[in-house]
C-alpha positions, 0 to 999 in steps of 0.5 A: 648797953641798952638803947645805946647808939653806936658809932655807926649809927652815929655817923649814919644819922649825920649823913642822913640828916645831911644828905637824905632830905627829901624824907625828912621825918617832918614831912605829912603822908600826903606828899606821897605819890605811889603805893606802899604795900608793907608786909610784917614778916613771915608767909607774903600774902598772895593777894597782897603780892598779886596787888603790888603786881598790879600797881606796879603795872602789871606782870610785863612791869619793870619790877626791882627786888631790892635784897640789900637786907639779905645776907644771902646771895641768892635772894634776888634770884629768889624773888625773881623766880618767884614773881614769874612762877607765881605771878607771872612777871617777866621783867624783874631785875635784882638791883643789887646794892649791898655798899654805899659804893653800888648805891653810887652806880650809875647803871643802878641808878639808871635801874631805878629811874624806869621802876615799876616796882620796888621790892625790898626783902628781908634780913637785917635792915641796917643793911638797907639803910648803910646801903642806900642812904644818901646815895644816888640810887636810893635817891632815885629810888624815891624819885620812882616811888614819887612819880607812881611806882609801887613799893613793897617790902617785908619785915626788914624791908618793912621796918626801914620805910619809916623816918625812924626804925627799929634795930631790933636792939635794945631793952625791951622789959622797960618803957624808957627813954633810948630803951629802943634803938633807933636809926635814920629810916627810908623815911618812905611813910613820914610821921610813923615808927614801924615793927614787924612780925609784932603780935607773932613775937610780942613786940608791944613793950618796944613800940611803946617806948619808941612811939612815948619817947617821939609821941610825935609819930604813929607807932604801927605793928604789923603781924606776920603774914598781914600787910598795910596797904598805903594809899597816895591820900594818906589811908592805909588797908590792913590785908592778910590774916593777922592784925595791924596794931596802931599806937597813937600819943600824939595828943597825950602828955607824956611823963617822964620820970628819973629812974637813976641814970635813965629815965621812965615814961609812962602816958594816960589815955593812950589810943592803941587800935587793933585792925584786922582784914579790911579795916582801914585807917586815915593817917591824918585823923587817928579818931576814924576807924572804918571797915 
């Protein structure tokens, strides 16, 4: 049924309430530390993977690919052959955590601690979340991203950086509460709900209901073969050649009216931005758009 939460999820969002705190969903963009470079899907632009390389401290950096999200075994191997062949990188490591079990190695955690770099792939992103959610690994994970590593990831490693994400199950014809499925995210971009591959494969019906049932958070689309670069302070860069869509009903009235056994939403005045290549948005203050 849609928008039903399974018994998983369930469980899942107990623990992460219980044990995964520190990115709790309440927390502002400026406890940030490193950079979040978070691709929508489909081709990676090189100048957004050749950025991540630089922040993460260039090509003899630590770089970690995190492939929890793939249910292809060869994916580390993948990316580690990619980052020497296109950039050069000679220290990338595949930190394999497939079970909250490998999130509970101390040589994984030890792995993490010393990252330049985080990468996360693609695939289903609840596999990312089972994973490493109150572990000690994704812990130290955070701890990395808090004193300065870069992080990166692409379409499942993009949609599980916000406090909230997207399944990619649900019902999508309608604007109403648990429409969209939602689990406990990363939590590594605080105060948004994050889609990729989202003008490519017309996701705007979802976001909507997500972003209306907790207006409290900022929807962001993020297209195929585009990228938001998050910058510590707090302001985020669309690179690539799509577009990011953002979705904004944090000072809007929501209404919500029965419609039998759910209940539909609707708003007035809703902001929705559109940005392109260069465009850059101020997380703190929806009302400053710049180039």
């Amino acid at each position: 049924m849609a928008g039903r939460r399974t018994l998983p999820a369930l469980v899942l969002a107990l623990a992460a309430l219980a044990s995964f705190g520190p990115l709790a969903a309440t927390e502002g963009p400026a406890r940030a530390q490193g950079h979040l470079l978070l691709i929508g899907g489909g081709s990676r632009p090189p100048e957004v993977m050749e950025k991540f390389v630089t922040l993460s401290g260039g090509a003899a950096a630590p770089i970690l690919v995190v492939p929890s999200a793939s249910e292809e075994a060869d994916t580390g191997d993948f990316y580690r052959a990619l980052f020497a062949k296109d950039h050069g990188c000679t220290n990338v490591t595949s930190l394999e955590v497939r079970s909250p079990a490998d999130g509970a190695r101390t040589d994984l955690v030890a792995l993490a601690e010393k990252a330049g770099g985080i990468f996360f792939a693609g695939g289903d992103q609840r596999r990312i979340t089972k994973a490493l959610l109150g572990t000690p690994v994704g812990a130290a994970l955070e701890r990395a991203w808090r004193r300065g590593a870069a992080v990166a990831g692409t379409s499942a490693g993009t949609a599980c950086m916000s406090p909230l994400m997207m399944t990619g199950d649900g019902d999508f014809t309608v604007f109403r509460e648990k429409a969209v499925e939602l689990w406990p995210g990363l939590g590594f971009l605080p105060g948004t709900i994050l889609d990729q591959h989202f003008v490519a494969r017309g996701r705007m019906n979802r976001l909507f209901s997500a972003v209306l049932e907790h207006p409290d958070l900022l929807g962001i689309g993020i297209d195929e073969g585009t990228a938001i670069w998050v910058r510590p302070g707090g302001t985020f860069e669309v690179m690539g050649a799509g577009w990011v869509v953002v979705v904004d009903a944090r000072e809007v009235a929501v209404t919500r009216r029965s419609a039998g056994k759910s209940t539909n939403l609707g708003a007035r005045d809703l902001r929705v931005h559109i940005l392109q290549k260069g465009d850059t948005f101020p997380l703190t203050d929806s009302s400053r758009t710049t180039r």
